[in-house]
N, C-alpha and C positions, 0 to 999 in steps of 0.2 A: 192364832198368830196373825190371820192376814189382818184381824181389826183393829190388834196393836200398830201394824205395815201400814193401815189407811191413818191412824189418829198420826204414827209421823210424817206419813207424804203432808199433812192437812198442815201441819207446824212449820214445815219446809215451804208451802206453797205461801202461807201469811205471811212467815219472817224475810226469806227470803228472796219473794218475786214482788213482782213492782203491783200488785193485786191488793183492791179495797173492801178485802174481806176479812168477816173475826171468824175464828177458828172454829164457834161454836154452831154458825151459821152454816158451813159446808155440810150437803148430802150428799154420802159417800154415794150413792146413786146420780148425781148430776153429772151432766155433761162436763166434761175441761175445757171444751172451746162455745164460744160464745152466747147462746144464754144459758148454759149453763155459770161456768165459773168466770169466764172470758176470757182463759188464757189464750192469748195468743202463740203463734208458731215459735216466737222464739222465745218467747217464754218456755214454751215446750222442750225447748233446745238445752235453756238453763236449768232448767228440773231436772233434765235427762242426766248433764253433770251435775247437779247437785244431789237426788238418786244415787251416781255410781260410788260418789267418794261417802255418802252415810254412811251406804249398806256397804260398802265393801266390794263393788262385783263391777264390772263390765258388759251392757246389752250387748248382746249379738244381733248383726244388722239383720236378722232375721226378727227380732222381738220388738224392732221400728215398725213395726205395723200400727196402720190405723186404729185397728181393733184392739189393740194394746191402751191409746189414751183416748177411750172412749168416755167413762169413766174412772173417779178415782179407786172404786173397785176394782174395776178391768186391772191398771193399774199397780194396785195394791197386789193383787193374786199371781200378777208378772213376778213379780217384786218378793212374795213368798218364795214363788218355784224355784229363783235364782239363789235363795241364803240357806245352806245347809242347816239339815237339823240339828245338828251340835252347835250351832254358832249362836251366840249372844245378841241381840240386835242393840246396836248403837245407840245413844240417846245425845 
């Protein structure tokens, strides 16, 4: 499930944020801020809503950690823990 989580955070990050990247190019392993993907902070901010309303869930301002957008793994594995097993994931 989480590398389904990462191929949509990757969809949401091209279509969505103001970022001059193709989809096919992101490794799920790269940084999200600067050389990695070079998102910036608010960009961060935007992902974070655009995140809650895909999947469905709300961060807890404890899952605002650093180590949360380290990568879009890190990321992605947040982002599994939070969508119940039974639950369909958005497309």
């Amino acid at each position: 499930m989480s590398e389904t989580v990462a191929n949509q955070l990757k969809e949401l990050i091209v279509q969505e944020l103001d970022v001059n990247l193709k989809l096919e190019n992101i490794d799920d392993n790269a940084p999200l801020f600067e050389d990695g993907l070079g998102i910036d902070s608010l960009a961060i901010v935007e992902l974070i809503t655009l995140i809650e309303e895909h999947f469905k869930f709300e961060f807890a301002d404890s899952d605002l950690r650093a180590e949360t957008f380290v990568s879009l793994n890190s990321l992605a594995n947040l982002v599994v823990s939070k969508i119940k097993p039974d639950n369909t994931l958005v497309v």
